[in-house]
C-alpha positions as CSV (number, residue, x, y, z in Angstrom):
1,X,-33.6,109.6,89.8
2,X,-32.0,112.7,89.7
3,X,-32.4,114.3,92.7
4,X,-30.9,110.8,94.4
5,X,-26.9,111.4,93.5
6,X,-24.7,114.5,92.1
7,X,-25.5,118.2,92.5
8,X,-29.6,117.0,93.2
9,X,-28.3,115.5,96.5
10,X,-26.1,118.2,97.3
11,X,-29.0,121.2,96.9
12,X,-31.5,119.1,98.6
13,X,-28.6,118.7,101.9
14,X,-28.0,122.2,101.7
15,X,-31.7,123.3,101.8
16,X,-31.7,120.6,104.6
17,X,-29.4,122.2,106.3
18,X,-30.4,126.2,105.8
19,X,-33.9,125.3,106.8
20,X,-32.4,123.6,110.3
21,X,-30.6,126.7,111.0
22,X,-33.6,129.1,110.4
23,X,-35.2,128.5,113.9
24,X,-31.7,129.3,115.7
25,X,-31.9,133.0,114.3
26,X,-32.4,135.5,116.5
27,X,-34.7,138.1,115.2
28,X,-34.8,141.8,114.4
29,X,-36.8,142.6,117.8
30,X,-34.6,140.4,120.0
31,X,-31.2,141.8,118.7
32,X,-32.2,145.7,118.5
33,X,-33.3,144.8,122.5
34,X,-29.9,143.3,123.6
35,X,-28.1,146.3,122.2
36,X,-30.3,148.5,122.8
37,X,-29.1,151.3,125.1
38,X,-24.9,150.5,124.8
39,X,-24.5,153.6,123.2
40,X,-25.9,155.4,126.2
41,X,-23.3,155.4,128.5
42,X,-20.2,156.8,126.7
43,X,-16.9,157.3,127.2
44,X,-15.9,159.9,130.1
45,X,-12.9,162.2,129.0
46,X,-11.7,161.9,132.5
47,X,-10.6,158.5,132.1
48,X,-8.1,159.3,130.0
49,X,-5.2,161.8,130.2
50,X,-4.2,164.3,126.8
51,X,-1.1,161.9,126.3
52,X,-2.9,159.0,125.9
53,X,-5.5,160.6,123.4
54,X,-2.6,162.1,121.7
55,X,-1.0,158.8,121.2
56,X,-4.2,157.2,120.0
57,X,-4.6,159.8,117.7
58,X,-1.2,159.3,116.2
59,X,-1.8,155.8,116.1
60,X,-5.4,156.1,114.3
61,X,-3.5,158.5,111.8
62,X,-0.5,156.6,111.0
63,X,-2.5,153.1,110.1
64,X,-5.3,155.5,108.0
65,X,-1.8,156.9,106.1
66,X,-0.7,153.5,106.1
67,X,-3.9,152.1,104.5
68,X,-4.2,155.0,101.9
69,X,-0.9,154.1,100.6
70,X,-1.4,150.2,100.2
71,X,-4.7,151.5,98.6
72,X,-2.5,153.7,96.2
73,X,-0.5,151.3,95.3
74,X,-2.8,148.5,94.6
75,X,-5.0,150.6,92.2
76,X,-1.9,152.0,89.9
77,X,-0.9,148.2,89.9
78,X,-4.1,147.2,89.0
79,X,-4.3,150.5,86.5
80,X,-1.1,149.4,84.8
81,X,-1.8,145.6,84.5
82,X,-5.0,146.5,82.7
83,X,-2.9,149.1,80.4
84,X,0.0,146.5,79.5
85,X,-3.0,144.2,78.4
86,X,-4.8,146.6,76.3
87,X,-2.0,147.5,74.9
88,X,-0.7,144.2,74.3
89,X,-4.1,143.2,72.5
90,X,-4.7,146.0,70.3
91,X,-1.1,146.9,68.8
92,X,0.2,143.2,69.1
């Protein structure tokens, strides 16, 4: 009786559901075989000039920066919510 409405039904759909999907899973040996040998080939340096690298490089560095501030900033903000609480709690 309880496995026929509420959160019974809802598991036994889900396991349903997850056991459906199981046989549409590639495994480990057919994946590692379709990628297997893309790192081979490389880039060739001749394909691009020194200005182009130099711009990607710029690029790469400016969103890293970029990211290290937002970082930065969410932690202190985290850091002083989490101060202003404490504080709140224990001389309040």
């Amino acid at each position: 009786m309880a496995f026929g409405f509420g959160p019974g039904s809802d598991m036994i759909k889900s396991y349903q559901s997850n056991r459906k999907q199981l046989g549409k899973k590639k495994s480990l040996k057919e994946t590692s075989k379709q990628y297997k040998g893309m790192h081979q080939e490389g880039i060739r340096s001749d394909d691009f000039s020194e200005e182009d690298i130099f711009q990607f490089k710029n690029a790469f560095r400016e969103k890293a920066a970029k990211e290290r501030k937002q970082n930065r900033l969410l932690f202190i903000t985290a850091f002083l919510f989490v101060f202003v609480v404490f504080y709140w709690v224990l001389f309040t």
